[in-house]
C-alpha positions as CSV (number, residue, x, y, z in Angstrom):
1,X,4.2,7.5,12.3
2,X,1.7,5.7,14.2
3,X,3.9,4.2,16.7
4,X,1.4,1.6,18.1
5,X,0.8,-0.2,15.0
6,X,4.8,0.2,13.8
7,X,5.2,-1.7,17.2
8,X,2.7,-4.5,16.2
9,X,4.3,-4.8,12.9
10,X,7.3,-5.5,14.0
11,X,6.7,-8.1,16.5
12,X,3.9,-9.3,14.1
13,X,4.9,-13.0,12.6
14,X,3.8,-12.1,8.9
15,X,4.7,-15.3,7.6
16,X,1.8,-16.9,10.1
17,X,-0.8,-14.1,9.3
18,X,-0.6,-15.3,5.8
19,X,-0.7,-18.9,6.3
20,X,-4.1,-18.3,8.0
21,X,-5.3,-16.3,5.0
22,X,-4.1,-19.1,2.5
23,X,-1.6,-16.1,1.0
24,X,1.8,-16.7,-1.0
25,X,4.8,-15.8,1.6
26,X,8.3,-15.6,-0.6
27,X,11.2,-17.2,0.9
28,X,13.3,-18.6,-1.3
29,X,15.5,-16.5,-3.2
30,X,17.5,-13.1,-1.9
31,X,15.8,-9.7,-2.6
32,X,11.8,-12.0,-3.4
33,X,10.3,-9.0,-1.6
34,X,6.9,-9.6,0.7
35,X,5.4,-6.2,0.5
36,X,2.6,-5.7,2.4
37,X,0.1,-2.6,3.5
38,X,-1.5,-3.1,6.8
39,X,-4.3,-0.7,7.5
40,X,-4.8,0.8,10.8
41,X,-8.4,0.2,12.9
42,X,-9.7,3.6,12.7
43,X,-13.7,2.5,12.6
44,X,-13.0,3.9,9.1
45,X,-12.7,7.6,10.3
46,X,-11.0,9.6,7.3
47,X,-7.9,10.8,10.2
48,X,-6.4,12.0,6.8
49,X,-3.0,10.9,7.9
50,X,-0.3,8.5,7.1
51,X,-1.3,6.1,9.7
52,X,-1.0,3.2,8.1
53,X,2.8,0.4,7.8
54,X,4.3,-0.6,4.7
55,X,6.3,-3.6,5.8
56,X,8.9,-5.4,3.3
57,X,9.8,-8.2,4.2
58,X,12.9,-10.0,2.0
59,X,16.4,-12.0,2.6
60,X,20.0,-10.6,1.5
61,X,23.0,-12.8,-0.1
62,X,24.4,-12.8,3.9
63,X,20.8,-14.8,4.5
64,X,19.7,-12.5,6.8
65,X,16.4,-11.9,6.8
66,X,15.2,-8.1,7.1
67,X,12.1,-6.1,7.9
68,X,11.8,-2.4,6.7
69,X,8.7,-0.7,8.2
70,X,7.5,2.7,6.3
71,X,4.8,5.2,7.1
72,X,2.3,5.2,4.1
73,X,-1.5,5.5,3.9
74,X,-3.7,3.1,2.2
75,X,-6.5,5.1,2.1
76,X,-7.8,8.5,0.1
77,X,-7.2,11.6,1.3
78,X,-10.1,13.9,2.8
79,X,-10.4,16.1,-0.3
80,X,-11.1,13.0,-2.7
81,X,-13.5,11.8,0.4
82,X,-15.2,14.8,0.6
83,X,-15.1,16.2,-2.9
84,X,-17.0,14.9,-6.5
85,X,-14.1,13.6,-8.4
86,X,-14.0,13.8,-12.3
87,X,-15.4,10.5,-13.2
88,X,-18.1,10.6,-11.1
89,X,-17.3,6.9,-10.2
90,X,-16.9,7.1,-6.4
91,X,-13.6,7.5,-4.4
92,X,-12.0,4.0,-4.6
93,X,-10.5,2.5,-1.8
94,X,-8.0,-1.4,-2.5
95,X,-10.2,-3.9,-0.6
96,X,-8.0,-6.0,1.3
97,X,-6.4,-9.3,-0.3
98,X,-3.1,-9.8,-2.1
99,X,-2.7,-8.7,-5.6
100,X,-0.5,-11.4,-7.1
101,X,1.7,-9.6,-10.0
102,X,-0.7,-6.2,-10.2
103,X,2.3,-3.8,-10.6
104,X,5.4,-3.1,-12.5
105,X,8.2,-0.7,-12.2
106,X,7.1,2.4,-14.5
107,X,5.9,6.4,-13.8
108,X,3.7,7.8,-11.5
109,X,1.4,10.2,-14.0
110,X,4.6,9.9,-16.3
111,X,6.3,12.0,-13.8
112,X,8.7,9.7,-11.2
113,X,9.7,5.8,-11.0
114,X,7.2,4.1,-8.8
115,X,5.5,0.9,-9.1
116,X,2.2,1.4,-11.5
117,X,-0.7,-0.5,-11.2
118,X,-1.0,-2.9,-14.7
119,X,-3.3,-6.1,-13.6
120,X,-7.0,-5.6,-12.2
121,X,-7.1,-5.2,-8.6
122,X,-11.0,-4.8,-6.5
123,X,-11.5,-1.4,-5.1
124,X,-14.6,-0.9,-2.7
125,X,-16.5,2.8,-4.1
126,X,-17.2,5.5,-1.8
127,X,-20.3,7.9,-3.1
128,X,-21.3,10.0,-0.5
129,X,-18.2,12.6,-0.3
130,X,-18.1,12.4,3.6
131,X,-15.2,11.3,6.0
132,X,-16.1,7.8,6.8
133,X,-14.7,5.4,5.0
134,X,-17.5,3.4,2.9
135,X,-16.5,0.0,2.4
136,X,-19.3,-2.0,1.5
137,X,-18.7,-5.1,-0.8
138,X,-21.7,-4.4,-2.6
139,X,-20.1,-1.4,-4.0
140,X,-17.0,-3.5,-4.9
141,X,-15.5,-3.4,-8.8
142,X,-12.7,-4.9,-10.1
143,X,-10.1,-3.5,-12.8
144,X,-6.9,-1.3,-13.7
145,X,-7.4,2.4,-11.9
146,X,-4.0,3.2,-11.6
147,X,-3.7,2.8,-8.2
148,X,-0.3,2.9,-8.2
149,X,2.6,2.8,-4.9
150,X,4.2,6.2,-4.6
151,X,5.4,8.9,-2.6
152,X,4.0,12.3,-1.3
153,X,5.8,15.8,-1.9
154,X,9.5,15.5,-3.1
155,X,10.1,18.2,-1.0
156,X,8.2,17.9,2.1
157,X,6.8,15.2,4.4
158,X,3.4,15.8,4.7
159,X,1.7,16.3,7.9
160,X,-2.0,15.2,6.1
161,X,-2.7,13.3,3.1
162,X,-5.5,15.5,1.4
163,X,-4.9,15.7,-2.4
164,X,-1.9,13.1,-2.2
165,X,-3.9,10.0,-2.2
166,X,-7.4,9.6,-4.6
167,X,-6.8,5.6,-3.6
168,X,-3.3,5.1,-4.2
169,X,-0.7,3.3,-1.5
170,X,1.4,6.3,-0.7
171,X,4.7,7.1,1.5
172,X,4.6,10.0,3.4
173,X,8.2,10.8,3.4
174,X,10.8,11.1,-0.4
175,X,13.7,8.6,1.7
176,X,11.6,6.1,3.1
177,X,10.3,5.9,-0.8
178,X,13.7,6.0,-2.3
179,X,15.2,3.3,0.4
180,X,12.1,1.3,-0.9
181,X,12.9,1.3,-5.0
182,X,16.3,0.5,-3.7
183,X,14.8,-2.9,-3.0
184,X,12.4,-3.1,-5.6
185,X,14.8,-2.6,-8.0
186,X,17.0,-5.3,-6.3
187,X,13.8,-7.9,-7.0
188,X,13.6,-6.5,-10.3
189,X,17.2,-7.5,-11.3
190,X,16.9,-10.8,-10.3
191,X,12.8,-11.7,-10.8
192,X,12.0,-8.8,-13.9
193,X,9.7,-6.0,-13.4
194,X,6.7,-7.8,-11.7
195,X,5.7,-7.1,-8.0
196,X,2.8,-8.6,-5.7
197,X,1.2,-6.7,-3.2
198,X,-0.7,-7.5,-0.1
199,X,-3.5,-5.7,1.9
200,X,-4.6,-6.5,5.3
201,X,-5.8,-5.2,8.4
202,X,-4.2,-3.8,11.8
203,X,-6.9,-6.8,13.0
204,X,-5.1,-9.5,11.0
205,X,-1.5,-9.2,12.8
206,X,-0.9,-11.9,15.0
């Protein structure tokens, strides 16, 4: 867990940080989850660890509003950094913004519940196969490339992300991402199968 950024994200008014950035902030209704990825300042250095927050943000039938805080990465692993990758299209990596609607409860590779991507989202591409983090917005495209929100090993919390993340959002431990479809499915039950997600950076917290 990267505990400096856990702290800011927890003392961090969310609600404010999207206001500035003209972004929808839920608040009406009991499980209308805020779920949002904030990505750590790293100077884009692949650390190839889950250093980056998941924060959900959501009230409960008591009206109490609660704030879960996860260890995820929101970034590819070093392998897919450093190594060609199939289509030859360039590691992607989710440009900051929020994704209004862009995934659905459904299955990982067909393997495990976890929320799929199923509206375009813009991913910046990285060519050169080193470990820094190319995010230049000329390289930006826009579409459906299953970059989905998911766990790591079922069995093991990783200590490094390597082959676990070609671009995806992933936890790095199995509870963290169980406690998490717990409330997802909670949305789901009362909103259907339709989730928004929102990007930002350690820089944005306020």
């Amino acid at each position: 867990m990267n505990i400096s950024l856990y702290n800011k994200c927890l003392d961090a008014n969310f609600e404010a940080v999207f206001k500035n950035k003209n972004y929808s902030y839920f608040k009406k209704g009991y499980y209308n989850l805020n779920i949002i990825g904030v990505r750590a300042n790293k100077n884009n250095i692949v650390t190839n660890e889950f250093d980056d927050i998941l924060v959900v943000l959501y009230r409960t039938e008591n009206n109490n509003i609660h704030k879960k805080l996860y260890a995820i990465t929101t970034e590819p692993g070093l392998y897919y950094m450093t190594n060609k990758i199939p289509s030859n299209a360039g590691t992607a990596i989710l440009v900051p913004g929020q994704y209004r609607s862009c995934w659905a409860l459904g299955k990982h590779k067909g393997k495990y519940k976890a929320l799929v991507q199923v509206k375009p989202v813009k991913v910046y591409r990285d060519y050169n196969k080193d470990s820094i983090y190319d995010m230049n917005p000329e390289t930006i495209q826009e579409g459906v490339y299953g970059i989905n929100i998911h766990r790591s090993s079922d069995i093991i919390s990783p200590s490094k992300v390597d082959k676990w993340s070609a671009g995806c959002q992933v936890f790095k431990n199995k509870i963290d991402f169980s406690s998490f479809l717990y409330l997802c499915d909670k949305q789901a039950e009362r909103y259907g199968n339709s989730f928004t997600y929102t990007l930002i950076n350690e820089n944005d917290l306020v």
